[in-house]
Structure formats: C-alpha cells, structure tokens
N, C-alpha and C positions, 0 to 999 in steps of 0.2 A: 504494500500500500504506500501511495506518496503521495506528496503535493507540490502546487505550481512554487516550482525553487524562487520567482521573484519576490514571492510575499511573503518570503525574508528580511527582506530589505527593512519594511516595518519595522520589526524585531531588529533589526542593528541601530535603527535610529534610534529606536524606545534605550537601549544601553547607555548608548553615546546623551542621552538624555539625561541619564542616570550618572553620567562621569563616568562610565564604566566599558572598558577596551572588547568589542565585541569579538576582534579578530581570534585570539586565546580560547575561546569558550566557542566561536563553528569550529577551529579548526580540532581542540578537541574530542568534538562527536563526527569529526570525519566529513566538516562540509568547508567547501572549499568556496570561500568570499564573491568569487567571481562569477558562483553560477546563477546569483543574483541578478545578474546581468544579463543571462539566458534567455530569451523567451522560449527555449523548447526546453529546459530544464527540470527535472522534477529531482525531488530529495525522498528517502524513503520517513515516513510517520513516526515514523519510532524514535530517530533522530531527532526530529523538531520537537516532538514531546521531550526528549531529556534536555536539550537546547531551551527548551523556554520552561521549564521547572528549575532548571540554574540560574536562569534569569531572572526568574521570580525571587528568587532564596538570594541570592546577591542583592539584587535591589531592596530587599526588607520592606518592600511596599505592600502591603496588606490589599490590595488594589491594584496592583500589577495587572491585571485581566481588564480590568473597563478603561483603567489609562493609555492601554495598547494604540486605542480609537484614535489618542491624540495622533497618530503618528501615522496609520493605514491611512491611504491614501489610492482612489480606484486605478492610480497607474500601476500598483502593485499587483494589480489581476490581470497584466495586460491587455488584449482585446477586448478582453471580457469587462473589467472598467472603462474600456471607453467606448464601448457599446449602452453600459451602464447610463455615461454622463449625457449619449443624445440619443437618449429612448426617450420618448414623447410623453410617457406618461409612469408613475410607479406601479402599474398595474403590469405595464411593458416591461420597465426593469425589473421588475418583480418575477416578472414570466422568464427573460432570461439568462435571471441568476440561477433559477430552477431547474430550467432546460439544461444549463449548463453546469452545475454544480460541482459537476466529477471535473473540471478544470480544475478547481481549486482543494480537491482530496478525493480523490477515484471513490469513497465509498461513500463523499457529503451527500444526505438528503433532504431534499428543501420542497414542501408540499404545501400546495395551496389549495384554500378553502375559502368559500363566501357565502353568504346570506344576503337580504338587501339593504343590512346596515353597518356590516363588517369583513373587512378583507383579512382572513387568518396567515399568520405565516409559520409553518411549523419548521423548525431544522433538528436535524436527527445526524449525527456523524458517524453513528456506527462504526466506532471505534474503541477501543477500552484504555483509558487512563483515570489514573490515579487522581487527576484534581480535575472532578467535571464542574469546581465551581468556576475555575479559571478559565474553563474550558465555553461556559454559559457565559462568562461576563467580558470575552472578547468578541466572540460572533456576534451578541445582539450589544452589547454599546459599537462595536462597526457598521452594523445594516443599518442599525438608527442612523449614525453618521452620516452611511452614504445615502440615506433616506433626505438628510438634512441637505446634503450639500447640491442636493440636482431637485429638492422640493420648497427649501428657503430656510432659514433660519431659524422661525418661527413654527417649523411643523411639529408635531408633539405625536407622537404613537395613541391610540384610542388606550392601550394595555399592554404592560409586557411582564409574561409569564415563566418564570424558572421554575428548574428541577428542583435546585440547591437549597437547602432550609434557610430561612431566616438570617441574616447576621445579628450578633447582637447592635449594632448600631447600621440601620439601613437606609439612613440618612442621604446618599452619599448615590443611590442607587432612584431615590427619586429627583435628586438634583441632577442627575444626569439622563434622564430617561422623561423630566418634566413632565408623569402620569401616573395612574396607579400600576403600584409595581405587585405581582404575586408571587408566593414564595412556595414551593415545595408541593406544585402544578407536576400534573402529568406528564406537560411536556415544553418545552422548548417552545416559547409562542412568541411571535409580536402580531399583536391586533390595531387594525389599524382600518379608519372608519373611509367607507366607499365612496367618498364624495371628495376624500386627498387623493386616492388610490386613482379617481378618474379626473383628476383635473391637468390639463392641458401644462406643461411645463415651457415654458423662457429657457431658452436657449439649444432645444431640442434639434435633431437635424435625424432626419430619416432614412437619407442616404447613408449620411457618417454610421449612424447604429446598425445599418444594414450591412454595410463594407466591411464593420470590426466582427458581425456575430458571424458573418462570414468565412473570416479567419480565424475565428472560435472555431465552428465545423471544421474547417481543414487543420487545424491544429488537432482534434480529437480522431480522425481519423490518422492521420501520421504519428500519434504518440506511442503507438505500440505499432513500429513497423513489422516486426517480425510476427506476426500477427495477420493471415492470407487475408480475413476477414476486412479486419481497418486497412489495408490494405489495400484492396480492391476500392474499397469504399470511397477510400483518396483519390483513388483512380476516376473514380467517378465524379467525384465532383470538379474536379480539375478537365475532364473530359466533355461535362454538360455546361464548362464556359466556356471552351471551346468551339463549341456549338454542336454537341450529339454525342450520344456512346452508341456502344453494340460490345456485347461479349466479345466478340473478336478484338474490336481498338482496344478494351480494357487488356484484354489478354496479350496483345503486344505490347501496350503499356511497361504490362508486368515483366516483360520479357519472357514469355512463356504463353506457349501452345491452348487455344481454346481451351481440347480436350484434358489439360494439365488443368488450368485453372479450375475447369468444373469439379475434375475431381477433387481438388484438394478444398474447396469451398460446400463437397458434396458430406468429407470428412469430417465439416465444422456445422455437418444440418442446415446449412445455408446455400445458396445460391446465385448468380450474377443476376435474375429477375427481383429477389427478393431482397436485394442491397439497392435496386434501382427504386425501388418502389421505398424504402427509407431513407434512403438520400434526397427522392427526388418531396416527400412529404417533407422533412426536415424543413426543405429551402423552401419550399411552399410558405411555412407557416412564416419563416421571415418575409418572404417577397408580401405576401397582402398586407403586410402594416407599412408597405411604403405607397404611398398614395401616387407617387410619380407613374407609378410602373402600369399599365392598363394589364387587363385579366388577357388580354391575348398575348402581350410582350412575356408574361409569367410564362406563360403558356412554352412560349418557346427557350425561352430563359432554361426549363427544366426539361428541355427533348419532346415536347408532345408536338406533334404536328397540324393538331387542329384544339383552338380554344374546347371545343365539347367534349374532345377528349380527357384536358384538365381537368373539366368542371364534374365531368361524373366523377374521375379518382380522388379531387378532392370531395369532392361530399361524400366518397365512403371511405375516406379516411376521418372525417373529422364530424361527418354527419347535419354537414351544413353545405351549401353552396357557395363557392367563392364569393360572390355578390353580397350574401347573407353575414359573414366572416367578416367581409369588408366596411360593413355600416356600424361595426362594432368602436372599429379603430380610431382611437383619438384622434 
C-alpha cells in the first residue's frame, strides 16, 4: 500500500515549522527528499505512518494532526489539487476527490451521501495505525481547508463527525472547524449543507478541471505499469485522443500480438471491450460537466461514431441520458 510521494512535502514544511531538520527523520525511514518532487512517485504507508508519528513525538504538539492543514496545500495532490481548485462547484470537487481517492493512498475511501438538506462526506482509509486520532484530525481539518480555500473564507461545514473520543479540552477543535463538532460517531463525517455544496464558485474554469482530472486518469492507469490490465487501459486512453482505438492499435501499442494481449487480459477476467467501455464511461462523466464540449464532440472525443451511439451507452451506464446528466451541472 502507498501514497502520492508529493504530499510529503506538507509534512517537511509542518517540521521546518517546528524548527525541526526534516531531512534526518525521511531519510531515516528510507524516503529519499526528492521524491517529493515526483509527480509519478508513491512511498509505501507504513513509512509515512512511522515518518509522521516521529513527527508528532518531536514536535510535543498535542495537535500535530489538525495543524498539518496549516501547511497542505492542493499543489500537494498534484492534478488532482488542481483539478480541485477549478471545479465549478464543491459538489464537483467533492465528486472528484472520490472518484479519485486511490491517488492519494491506493486503499482511501471517500463516499458520498445526500438528502435534500445535507451533502455527507464519509472517509474511511482502510488502513491500520496506531493513532487514528491523528489520523481523523489531519484529513478533515485538510478537506475543511481545501473546502475553505476554492468556497471562501467564511464557509463553515453544517457538522463534523469523528471516531476518536472526546479530548478532554475540545476547545480547539470547534475553533477550527467553526461548527458543531461530534465525538466518538461511527464514522468519519463532514456534513455539509446542499445549498454550499451547489453554489456556483469565482474562479472556477472547466477546461482547467477537465485537462488536470484528465491527467489524474492517465496517471492511475500508468501507476502500476507492470500490470497488462492498467496497462492497456493507458493505452487506451492515450489512443481515444488520438482519435480511435481497436484491439489491434492497442495491441501494437503494447508491442505485442492481438492474440497475446487477449490472452493475457483473458488471465486477469478482463478484456480489450470491457477496458473500453470503463475508460470510455470514466471520461464521459468528466466531458458532461464541461459545458464547452457539445454531446456530439463527446461523442467523438470517446470513439463512438454517431452521437446515438453515446447517448444509449451512456444512459446504461449511469441510467440517465446525457442531456438529463447535463442540466445537473453547475
């Protein structure tokens, strides 16, 4: 298990915050400063937990976990923060942080829930460490952040619910979160009321968000190359900007024989139809929230040859019709 090596970088400024020499303490646990820098980088989980439990314990700060926030910033998530910063609405970046989640720790899970007076946001990491309160007061004092910083200053969460019991002084935890705060909740929440969630954001750009979740996809397809599966996958989406795949172009792609690839795609219960049909829904769901794009350019944007084509696969992928999909989007 790992995560994106640049939201690191966080964690070396939160030290150097602290007076405290980060380089000693990655190198260490065996991570090497520079992969920081990486945008294809991942570090494995285990590491970054004892990395930032040293951290904690150095620092003597009883609040090491929500002060993180000062210092996360969405360039640390690469594409994926700056997709964040010109998504049009926190309903959008909301959707995808979600979508995308295994960017930032292959097993993070981020579920969303609504009613007609609350957008839920559950996070679950599926992972086991030792301090899940540190582990509760870095994720949501961050989402809050980046909630703040592309919704205004002024935004306030409806509710945010932890696992972790009570502190005895939890002071500290409504001053930062400016809501009521729950303590010793099922689960991992921020709530957050449907009329922030759809309001229209300053400074948004459709393209921009579309271009970076773009390179999100192709980043999660290439990050396990030796992998026929994401593999192909890449192939494909690199193949349908080109303008069209076929099992054959993919398969010279790969340098290798139709008949090799199927088999070995046949190994992994997969196949070249059924990568094209989750690739080609993937980009779907980003092309309809860019408004520039008409439902035929999509069309072709994803290899189909005729608008009716698209529109039946997408309504049995999503059970709506493009049109219908599209009056949604801020």
């Amino acid at each position: 298990m790992t995560i994106f090596a640049p939201a690191l970088g966080a964690l070396w400024r939160q030290l150097e915050g602290y007076g405290i020499d980060p380089e000693p303490l990655f190198r260490a646990e065996g991570i090497d400063p520079e992969v920081m820098y990486d945008q294809g980088a991942r570090v494995p989980t285990e590491r970054m937990l004892r990395l930032s439990a040293r951290a904690a314990s150095l620092s003597a700060d009883p609040h090491f976990g929500l002060r993180s926030s000062e210092y996360f910033r969405p360039a640390h998530l690469g594409a994926l923060g700056f997709a964040w910063l010109a998504s049009s609405s926190l309903r959008s970046a909301l959707g995808r942080l979600s979508r995308y989640a295994r960017v930032i720790q292959e097993k993070l899970s981020i579920d969303l829930q609504e009613d007609q007076q609350y957008f839920c946001v559950r996070l679950e990491p599926n992972l086991t460490t030792s301090d899940e309160a540190f582990r509760e007061d870095l994720q949501m004092a961050t989402l809050v952040k980046f909630c703040r910083i592309i919704g205004g200053r002024s935004f306030n969460p409806a509710r945010v619910c932890f696992r972790q019991h009570q502190p005895s002084d939890p002071g500290i935890y409504f001053e930062q979160f400016r809501c009521p705060v729950e303590f010793s909740s099922p689960d991992t929440m921020l709530v957050l009321r449907i009329e922030d969630v759809d309001k229209r954001l300053t400074g948004s750009n459709d393209q921009l968000a579309e271009l970076n979740e773009h390179i999100v996809v192709k980043y999660l397809a290439h990050s396990a190359r030796h992998d026929i599966v994401n593999r192909a996958k890449a192939a494909i989406i690199d193949g349908l900007a080109e303008g069209g795949v076929s099992e054959i172009s993919i398969a010279q792609a790969m340098h290798m024989t139709p008949r090799n690839l199927h088999r070995k795609l046949q190994k992994e219960n997969s196949s070249f139809k059924l990568l094209l049909t989750e690739v080609r829904k993937e980009l779907a769901q980003q092309y309809i929230q860019d408004r520039s794009k008409t439902l035929t350019e999509i069309s072709y944007l994803l290899g189909f040859s005729e608008a009716s084509s698209f529109s039946r696969a997408f309504k049995g992928w999503t059970g709506k019709a493009p049109s219908e999909a599209r009056q949604n989007v801020a």
